[in-house]
C-alpha positions as a Markdown table, in Angstrom:
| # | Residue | x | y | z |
|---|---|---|---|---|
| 1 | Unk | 0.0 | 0.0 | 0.0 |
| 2 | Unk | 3.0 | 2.7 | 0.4 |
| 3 | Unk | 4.8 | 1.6 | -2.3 |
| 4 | Unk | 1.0 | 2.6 | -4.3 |
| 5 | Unk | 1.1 | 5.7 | -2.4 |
| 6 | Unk | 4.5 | 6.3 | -2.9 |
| 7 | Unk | 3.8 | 5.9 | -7.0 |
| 8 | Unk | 0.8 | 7.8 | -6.9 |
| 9 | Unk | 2.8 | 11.1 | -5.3 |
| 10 | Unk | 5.1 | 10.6 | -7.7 |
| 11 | Unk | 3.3 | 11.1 | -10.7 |
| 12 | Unk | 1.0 | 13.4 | -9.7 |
| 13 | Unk | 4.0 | 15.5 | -8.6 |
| 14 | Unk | 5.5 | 14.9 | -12.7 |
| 15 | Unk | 2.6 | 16.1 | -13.8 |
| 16 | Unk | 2.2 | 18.8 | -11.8 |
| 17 | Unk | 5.6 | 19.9 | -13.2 |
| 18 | Unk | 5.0 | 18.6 | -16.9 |
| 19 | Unk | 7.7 | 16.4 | -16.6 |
| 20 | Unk | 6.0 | 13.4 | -16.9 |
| 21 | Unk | 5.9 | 13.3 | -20.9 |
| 22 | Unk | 9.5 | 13.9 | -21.2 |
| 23 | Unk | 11.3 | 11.6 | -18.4 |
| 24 | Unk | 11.7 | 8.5 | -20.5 |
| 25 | Unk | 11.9 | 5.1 | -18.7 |
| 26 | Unk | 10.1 | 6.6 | -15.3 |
| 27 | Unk | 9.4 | 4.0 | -13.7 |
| 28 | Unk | 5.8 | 3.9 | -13.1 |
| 29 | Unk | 2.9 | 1.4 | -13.3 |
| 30 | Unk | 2.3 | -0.3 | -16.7 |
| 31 | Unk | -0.4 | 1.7 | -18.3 |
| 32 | Unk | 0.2 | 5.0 | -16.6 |
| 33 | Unk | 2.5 | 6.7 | -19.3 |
| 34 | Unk | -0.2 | 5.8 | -21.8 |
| 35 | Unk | -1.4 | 9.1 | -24.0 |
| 36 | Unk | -4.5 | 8.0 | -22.2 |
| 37 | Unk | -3.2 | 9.0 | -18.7 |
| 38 | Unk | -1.8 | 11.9 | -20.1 |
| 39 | Unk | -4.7 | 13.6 | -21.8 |
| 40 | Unk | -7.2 | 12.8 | -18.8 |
| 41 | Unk | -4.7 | 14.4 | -16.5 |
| 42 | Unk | -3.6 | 17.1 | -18.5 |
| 43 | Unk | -6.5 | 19.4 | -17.7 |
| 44 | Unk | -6.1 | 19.2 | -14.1 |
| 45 | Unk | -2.4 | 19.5 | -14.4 |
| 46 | Unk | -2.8 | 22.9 | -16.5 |
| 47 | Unk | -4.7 | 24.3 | -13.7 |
| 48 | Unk | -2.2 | 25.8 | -11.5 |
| 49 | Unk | -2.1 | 23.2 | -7.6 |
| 50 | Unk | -5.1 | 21.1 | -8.9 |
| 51 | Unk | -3.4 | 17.9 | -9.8 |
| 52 | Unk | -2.0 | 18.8 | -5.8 |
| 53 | Unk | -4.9 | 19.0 | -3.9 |
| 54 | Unk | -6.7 | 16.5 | -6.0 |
| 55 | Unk | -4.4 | 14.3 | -4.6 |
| 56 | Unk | -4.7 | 15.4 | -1.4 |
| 57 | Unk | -8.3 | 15.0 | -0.8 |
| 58 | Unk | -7.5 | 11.4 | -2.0 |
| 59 | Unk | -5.8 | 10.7 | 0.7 |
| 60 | Unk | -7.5 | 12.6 | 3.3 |
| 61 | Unk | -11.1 | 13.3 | 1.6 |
| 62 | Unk | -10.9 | 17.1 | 2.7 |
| 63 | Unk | -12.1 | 19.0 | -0.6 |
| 64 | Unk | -12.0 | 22.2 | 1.0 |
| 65 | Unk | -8.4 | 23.2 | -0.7 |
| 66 | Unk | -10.0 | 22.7 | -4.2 |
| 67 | Unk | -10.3 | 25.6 | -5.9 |
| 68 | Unk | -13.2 | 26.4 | -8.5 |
| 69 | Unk | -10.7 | 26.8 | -11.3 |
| 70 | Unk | -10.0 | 23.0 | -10.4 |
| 71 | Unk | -13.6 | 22.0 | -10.4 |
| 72 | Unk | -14.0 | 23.5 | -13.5 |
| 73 | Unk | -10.7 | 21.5 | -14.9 |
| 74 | Unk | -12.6 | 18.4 | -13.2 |
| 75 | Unk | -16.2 | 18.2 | -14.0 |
| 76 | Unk | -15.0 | 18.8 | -18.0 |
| 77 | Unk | -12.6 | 15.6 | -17.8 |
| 78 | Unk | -14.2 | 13.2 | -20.0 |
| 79 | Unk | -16.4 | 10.4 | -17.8 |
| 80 | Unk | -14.6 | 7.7 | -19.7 |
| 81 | Unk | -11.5 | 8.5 | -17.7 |
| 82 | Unk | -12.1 | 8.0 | -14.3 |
| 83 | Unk | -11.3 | 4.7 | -14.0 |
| 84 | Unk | -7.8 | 5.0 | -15.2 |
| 85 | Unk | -7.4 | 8.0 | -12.8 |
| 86 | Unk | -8.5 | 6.5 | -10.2 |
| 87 | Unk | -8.3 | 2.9 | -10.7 |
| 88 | Unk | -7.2 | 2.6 | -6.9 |
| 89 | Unk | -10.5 | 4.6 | -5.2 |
| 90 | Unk | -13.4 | 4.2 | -7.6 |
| 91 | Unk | -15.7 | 6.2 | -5.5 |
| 92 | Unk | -13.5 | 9.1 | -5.6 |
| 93 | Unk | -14.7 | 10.5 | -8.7 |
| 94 | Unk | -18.5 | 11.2 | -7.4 |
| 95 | Unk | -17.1 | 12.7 | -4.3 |
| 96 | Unk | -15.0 | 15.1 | -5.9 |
| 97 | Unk | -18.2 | 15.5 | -8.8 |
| 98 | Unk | -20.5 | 16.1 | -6.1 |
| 99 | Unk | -18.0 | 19.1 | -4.1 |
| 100 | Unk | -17.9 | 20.2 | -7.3 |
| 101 | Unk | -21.3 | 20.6 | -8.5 |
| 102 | Unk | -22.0 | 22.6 | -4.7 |
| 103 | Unk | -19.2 | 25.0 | -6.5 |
| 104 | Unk | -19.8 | 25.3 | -9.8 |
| 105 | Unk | -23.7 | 24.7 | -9.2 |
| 106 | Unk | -24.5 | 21.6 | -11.5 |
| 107 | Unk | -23.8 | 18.1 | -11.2 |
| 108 | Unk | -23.3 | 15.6 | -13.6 |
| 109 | Unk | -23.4 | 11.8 | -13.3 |
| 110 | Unk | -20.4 | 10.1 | -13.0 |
| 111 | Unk | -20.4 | 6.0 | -14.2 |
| 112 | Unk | -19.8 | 3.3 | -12.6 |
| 113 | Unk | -15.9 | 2.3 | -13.0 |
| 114 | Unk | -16.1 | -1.2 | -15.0 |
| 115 | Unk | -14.6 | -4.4 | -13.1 |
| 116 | Unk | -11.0 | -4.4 | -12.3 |
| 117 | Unk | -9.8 | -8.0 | -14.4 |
| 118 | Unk | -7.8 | -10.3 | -12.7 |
């Protein structure tokens, strides 16, 4: 589990910085330096300490440090990416959608991630 959280830190501090795209042979989890991880983070890392207190309220499910600038980043994320941003905390997405939608006044469903294969 801290060896997951340890990973996790790490590449949400890359691509905070934009570093991520550029540091060949990184080593992070097979699938994660996919173009798909990329584009359905880069949003939320072009808004300035999202990617940062996104992954804070992971860890702590505190929302209050999200700005609305963040939400804004967040609820336009395409649905279909949740589950590879959050493969580890399936529920987060709706949390984060529903603090959200109290700040930028609308809600929008989030699905269901699909099963995890074995």
């Amino acid at each position: 589990m801290a060896q997951a959280l340890l990973v996790a830190t790490c590449i949400a501090m890359f691509v905070q910085s934009g570093q991520l795209p550029q540091t060949p042979g990184l080593a992070i989890p097979p699938g994660w330096g996919s173009g798909d991880v990329l584009k359905c983070w880069s949003s939320l890392a072009n808004t300035e300490g999202c990617v940062t207190s996104i992954f804070s309220s992971i860890f702590s499910l505190n929302f209050n440090n999200i700005a609305p600038a963040c939400c804004k980043a967040f609820v336009a994320i395409d649905a279909g990416c949740f589950h590879i941003m959050f493969p580890w905390n399936p529920f987060f997405p709706q949390l984060l959608n529903d603090f959200c939608a109290r700040i930028e006044g609308g809600a929008r469903g989030v699905p269901p991630s699909p099963p995890l294969s074995a």
